[in-house]
N, C-alpha and C positions, 0 to 999 in steps of 0.2 A: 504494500500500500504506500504512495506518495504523500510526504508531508509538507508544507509549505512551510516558510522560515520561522512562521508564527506559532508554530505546532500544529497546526489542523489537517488531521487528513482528510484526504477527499475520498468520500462515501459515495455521491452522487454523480450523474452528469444530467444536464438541462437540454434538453435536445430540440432545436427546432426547426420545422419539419418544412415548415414554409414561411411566406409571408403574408400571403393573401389572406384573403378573408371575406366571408358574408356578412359583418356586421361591422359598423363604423362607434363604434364606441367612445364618447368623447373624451375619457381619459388613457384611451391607447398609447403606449411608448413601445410596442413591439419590441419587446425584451432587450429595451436601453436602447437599441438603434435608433429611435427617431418615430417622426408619425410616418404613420405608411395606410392611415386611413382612407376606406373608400374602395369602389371596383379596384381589383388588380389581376390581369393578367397571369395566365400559369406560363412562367417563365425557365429559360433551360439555363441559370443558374445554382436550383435548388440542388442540394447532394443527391447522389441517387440512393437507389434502393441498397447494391451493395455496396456504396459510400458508408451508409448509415451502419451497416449492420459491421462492416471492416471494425469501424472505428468501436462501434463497443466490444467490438470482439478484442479489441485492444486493450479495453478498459479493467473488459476484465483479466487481462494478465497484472494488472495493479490493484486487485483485488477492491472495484466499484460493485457495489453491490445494490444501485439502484437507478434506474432511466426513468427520466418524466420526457415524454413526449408534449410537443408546444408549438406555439405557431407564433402568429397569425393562426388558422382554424386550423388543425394537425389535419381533419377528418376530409380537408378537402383533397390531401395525398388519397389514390385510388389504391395504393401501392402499401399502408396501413399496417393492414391484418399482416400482411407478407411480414415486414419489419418485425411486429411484434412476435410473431413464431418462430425467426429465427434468431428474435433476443437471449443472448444464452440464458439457461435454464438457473445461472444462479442470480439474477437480477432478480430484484422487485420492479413492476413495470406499471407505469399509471400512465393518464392522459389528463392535460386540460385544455378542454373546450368549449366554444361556447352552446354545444349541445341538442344544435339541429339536426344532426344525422343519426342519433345516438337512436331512437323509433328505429331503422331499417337495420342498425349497423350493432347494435348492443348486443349481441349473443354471439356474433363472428368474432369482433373483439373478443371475449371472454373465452369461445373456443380457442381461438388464437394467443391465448396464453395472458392477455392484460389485467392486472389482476385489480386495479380503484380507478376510477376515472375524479377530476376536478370540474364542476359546471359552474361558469360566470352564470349567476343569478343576484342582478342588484335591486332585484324590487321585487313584490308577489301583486303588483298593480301593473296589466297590460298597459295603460298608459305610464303610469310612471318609467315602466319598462321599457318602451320605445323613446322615453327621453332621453333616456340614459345611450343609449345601445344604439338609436336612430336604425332599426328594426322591430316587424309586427311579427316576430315570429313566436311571441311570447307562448302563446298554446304548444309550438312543436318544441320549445325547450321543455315545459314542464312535462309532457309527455317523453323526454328524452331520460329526465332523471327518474321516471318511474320504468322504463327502459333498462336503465344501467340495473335501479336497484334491483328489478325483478332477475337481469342475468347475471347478480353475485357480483359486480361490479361496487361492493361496500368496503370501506363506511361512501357514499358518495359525499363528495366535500363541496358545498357551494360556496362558489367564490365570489364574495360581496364587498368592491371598493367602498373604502366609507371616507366620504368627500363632502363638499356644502350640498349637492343634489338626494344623496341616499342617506344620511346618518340618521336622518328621522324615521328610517322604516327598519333600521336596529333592533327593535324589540318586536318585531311582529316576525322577521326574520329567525328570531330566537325562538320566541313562540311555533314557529314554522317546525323546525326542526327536532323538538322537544317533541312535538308532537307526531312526528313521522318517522317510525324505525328505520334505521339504512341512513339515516342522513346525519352532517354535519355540517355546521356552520364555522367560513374561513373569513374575519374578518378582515381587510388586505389595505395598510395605509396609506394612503394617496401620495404622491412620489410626486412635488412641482419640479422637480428639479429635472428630473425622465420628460414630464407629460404637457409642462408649463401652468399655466393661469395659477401662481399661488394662492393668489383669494379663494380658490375652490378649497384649498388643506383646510379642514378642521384638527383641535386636538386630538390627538389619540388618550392620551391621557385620561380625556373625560369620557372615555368610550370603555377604556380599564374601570376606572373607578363604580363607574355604572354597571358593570358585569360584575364586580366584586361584592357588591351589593345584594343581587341577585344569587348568586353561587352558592350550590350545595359544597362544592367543591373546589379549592383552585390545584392547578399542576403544572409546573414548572419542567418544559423540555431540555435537554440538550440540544438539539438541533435550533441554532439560532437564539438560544437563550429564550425561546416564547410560552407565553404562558395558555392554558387551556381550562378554560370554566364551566364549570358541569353544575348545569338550570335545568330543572325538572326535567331530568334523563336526561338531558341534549349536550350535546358537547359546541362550546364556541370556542374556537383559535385567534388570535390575533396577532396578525402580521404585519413587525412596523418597526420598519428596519431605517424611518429617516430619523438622523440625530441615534441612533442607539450605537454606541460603540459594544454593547454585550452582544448584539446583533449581530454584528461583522464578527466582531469574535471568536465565534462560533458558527460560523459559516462554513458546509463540507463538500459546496458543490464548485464545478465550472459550469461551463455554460456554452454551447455551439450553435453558431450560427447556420441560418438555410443555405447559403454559401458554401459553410464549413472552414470557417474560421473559429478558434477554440477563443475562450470568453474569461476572463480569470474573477469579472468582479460585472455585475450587473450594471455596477452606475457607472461603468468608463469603456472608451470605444479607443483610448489609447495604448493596449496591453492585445490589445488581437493579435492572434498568428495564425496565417494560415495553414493548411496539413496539406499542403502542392497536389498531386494528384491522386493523394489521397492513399498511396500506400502504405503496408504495414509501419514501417520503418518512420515513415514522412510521421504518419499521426503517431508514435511513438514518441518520435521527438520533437514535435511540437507539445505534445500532453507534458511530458516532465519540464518544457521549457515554462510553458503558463501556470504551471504547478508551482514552482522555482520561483517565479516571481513574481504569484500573489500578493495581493499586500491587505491588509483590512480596510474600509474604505473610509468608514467613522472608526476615529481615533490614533488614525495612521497614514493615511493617505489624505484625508482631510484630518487638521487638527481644531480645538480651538484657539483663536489669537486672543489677546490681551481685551479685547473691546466685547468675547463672548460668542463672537461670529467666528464660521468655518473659512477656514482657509486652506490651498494644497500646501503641504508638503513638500518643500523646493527640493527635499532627499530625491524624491521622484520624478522630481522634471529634468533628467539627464538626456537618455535616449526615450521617450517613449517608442513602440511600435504603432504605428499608423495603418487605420483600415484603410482598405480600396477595393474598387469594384475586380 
């Protein structure tokens, strides 16, 4: 297993599968790159089928023990099921999506070896839902997550940005899940710095204190340092990694781009390396090189300055590696 300077080894890899997408969601950062909302093109950029599968077969000789597939909409890959069956067999395997395909496609996934899927769900009000999402497909999501649940595809986790638009439907989301075996609730902090318009960040803070309130139970992960609150049966998570230096911390993943460029840290586009064309060797050592020189992103690579605000790091501004098309 690969450890970065900081001690963390890498457990995970973040894998995404494309860019495109069916839904225009207004707080998209397509996993740090940039917005890429809107119609998009299937492009002959993306890695292929045995691109994909090379590289975790790489992964696993470093002893990664789990793939999340991601996009942009992973589900719009036709090529999918394939991937996941020939995920080696000691990965844990999940997906997240925004859970329009999940009705036709949820039982081939699970035959094909996927074992939790992730569904963006930021409201249980079709219109609220197309605020958010600028999509009416509101009925074929919710039908997608009773999809997953019924083919074993649990705990299914829905994933709820909570920003100035959704924070208000927090409790009914809880309520949601509390009351529906098979599910959980992922609450995911709004990231201005990834997605822009800061005025949209609300506190996370008052979103902890208000679950703590409510909790039968709190629980303190490793992965990320995040906590998890169990309200009448339901489990809520929350993920809120801006300003948390415990956060970065304890951070076990990378992250690949549809390209197939390897990711060391979600909020920076200046540490990419590509894996050339993609051979054993090539993604071998590009993995230990972004492994290598990780760095945490709150408390290390951003610090704070004397005035209380984030600043980089000038340790880090030597060589960055620079993406390109």
């Amino acid at each position: 297993m690969l450890v970065d300077g900081f001690g963390r080894e890498v457990t995970g890899v973040r894998i995404s599968l494309t860019d495109r997408c069916n839904f225009d969601c207004v707080y998209c950062h397509n996993e740090g790159l940039g917005d890429t909302r809107g119609p998009m093109e299937a492009g002959d950029n993306e890695m292929g089928t045995d691109d994909v599968v090379r590289f975790l077969e790489v992964c696993e000789e470093f002893d990664v023990r789990k793939a999340k597939f991601t996009g942009g909409e992973p589900m719009l890959r036709e090529d999918l099921e394939e991937i996941i069956e020939r995920t080696p067999d000691s990965m844990e395997t999940s997906l997240t999506t925004n859970g329009t395909f999940l009705p036709e496609r949820a039982e081939a996934l699970a035959a094909a070896g996927l074992d939790r899927v992730n569904v963006s769900q930021d409201a249980l009000d079709p219109e609220a839902f197309r605020e958010v999402t600028k999509s009416g497909a509101y009925d074929r999501v919710i039908e997608g997550v009773l999809a997953a649940v019924d083919a074993g595809l649990t705990p299914v986790k829905l994933n709820m940005v909570v920003f100035e638009a959704t924070a208000g439907y927090v409790p009914e989301m809880v309520e949601h899940v509390a009351a529906n075996d098979g599910l959980q609730l992922q609450l995911i902090e709004y990231m201005p710095e990834l997605a822009g318009r800061p005025d949209w960040a609300i506190d996370i803070g008052r979103v902890h204190d208000w679950l703590a309130e409510q909790a039968d139970r709190i629980e303190q992960r490793d992965m990320h340092d995040r906590r998890r609150y169990w309200i009448d049966g339901g489990m809520v998570e929350v993920v809120d990694p801006v300003g948390n230096e415990d956060f970065c911390a304890n951070c076990h993943r990378v992250r690949v781009t549809h390209e197939g460029y390897l990711k060391g840290c979600l909020n920076r586009n200046d540490d990419l390396r590509p894996m050339g064309e993609m051979t054993r060797e090539e993604i071998r050592e590009a993995f230990v090189d972004v492994v290598h020189d990780r760095v945490p992103y709150y408390g290390e690579y951003l610090v704070r300055g004397d005035d209380g605000e984030w600043a980089i790091n000038e340790e880090y501004l030597g060589a960055p590696v620079s993406y390109s098309d």
